[in-house]
C-alpha positions as a Markdown table, in Angstrom:
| # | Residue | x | y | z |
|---|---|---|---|---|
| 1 | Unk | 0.0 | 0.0 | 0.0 |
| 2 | Unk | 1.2 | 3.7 | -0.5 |
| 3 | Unk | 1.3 | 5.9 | 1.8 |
| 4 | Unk | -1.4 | 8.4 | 0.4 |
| 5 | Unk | -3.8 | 5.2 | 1.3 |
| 6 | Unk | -1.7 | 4.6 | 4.8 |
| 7 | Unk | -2.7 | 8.1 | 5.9 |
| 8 | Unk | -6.3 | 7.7 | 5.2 |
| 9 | Unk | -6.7 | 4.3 | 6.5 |
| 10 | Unk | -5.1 | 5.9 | 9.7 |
| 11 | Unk | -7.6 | 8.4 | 9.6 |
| 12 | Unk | -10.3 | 6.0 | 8.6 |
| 13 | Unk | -9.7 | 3.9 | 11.6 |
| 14 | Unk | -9.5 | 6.6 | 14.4 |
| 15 | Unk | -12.6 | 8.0 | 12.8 |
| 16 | Unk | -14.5 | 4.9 | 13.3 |
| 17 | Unk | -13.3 | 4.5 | 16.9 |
| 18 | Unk | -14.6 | 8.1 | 17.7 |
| 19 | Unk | -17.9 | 7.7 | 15.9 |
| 20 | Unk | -18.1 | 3.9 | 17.3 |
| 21 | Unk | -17.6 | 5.7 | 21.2 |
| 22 | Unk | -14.1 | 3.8 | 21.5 |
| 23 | Unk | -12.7 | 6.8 | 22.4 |
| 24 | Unk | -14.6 | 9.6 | 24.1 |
| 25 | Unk | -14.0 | 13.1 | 24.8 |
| 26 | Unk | -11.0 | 13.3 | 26.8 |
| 27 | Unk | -9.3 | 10.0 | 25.5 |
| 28 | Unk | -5.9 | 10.2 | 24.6 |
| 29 | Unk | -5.5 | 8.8 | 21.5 |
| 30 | Unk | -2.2 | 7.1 | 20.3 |
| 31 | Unk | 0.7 | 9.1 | 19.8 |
| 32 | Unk | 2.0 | 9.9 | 16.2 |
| 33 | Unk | 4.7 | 7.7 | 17.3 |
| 34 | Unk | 2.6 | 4.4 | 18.5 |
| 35 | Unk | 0.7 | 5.0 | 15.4 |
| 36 | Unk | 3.6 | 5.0 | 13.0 |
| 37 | Unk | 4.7 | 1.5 | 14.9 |
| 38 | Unk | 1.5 | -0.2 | 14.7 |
| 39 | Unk | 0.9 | 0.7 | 10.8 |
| 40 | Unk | 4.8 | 0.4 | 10.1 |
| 41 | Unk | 4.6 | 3.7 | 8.9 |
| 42 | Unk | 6.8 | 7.0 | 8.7 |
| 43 | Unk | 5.7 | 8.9 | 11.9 |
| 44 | Unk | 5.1 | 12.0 | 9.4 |
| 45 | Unk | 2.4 | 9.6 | 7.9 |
| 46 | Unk | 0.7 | 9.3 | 11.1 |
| 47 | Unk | 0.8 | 12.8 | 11.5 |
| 48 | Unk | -1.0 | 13.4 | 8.1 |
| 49 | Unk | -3.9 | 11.4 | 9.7 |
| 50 | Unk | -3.8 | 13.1 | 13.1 |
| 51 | Unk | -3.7 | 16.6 | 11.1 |
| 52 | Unk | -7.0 | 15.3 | 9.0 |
| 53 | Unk | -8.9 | 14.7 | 12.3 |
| 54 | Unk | -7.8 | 18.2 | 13.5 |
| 55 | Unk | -8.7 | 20.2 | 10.5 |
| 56 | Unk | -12.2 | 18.3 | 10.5 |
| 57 | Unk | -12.4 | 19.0 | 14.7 |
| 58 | Unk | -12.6 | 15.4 | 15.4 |
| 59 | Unk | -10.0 | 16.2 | 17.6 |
| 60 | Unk | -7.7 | 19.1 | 19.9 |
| 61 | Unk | -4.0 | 19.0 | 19.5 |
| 62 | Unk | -2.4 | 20.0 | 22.6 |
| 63 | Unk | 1.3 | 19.0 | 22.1 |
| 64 | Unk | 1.9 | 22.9 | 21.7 |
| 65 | Unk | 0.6 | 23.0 | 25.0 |
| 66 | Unk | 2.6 | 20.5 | 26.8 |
| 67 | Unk | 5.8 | 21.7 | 25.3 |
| 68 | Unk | 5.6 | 25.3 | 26.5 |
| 69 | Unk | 4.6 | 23.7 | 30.0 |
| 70 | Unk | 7.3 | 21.2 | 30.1 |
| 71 | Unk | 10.1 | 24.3 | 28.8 |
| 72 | Unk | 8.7 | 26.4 | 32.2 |
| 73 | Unk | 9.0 | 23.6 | 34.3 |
| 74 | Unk | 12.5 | 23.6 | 33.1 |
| 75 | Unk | 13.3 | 26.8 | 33.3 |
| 76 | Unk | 12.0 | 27.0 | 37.1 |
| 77 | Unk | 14.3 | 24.5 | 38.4 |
């Protein structure tokens, strides 16, 4: 399979697990990293899913968020 169908099987899946109540708001859902592994994928094709379900609001991105929190816990020690 290429990866233009990886990505949207990704996608396809995650979606279902959302609609299907698998996941609920507040889940966390697998990392780009666990997802890359368990496809055998390029973690910039799990991404491309995760980016999907974003755009659409399926879900919140937050790693912004925990990276700015985890640089002022460093930077208060």
């Amino acid at each position: 399979m290429g990866k233009a169908i990886m990505y949207e099987r990704i996608y396809g899946d995650l979606l279902a697990k959302i609609q299907s109540g698998d996941y609920q708001p507040g889940d966390r859902l697998p990392s780009e990293k666990e997802s890359a592994e368990f496809y055998g994928v390029s973690r910039i094709t799990a991404k491309k899913a995760m980016d999907m379900l974003a755009k659409e609001k399926k879900i919140s991105v937050i790693m912004y968020i925990l990276a700015v929190l985890f640089i002022l816990k460093y930077l208060l020690l």
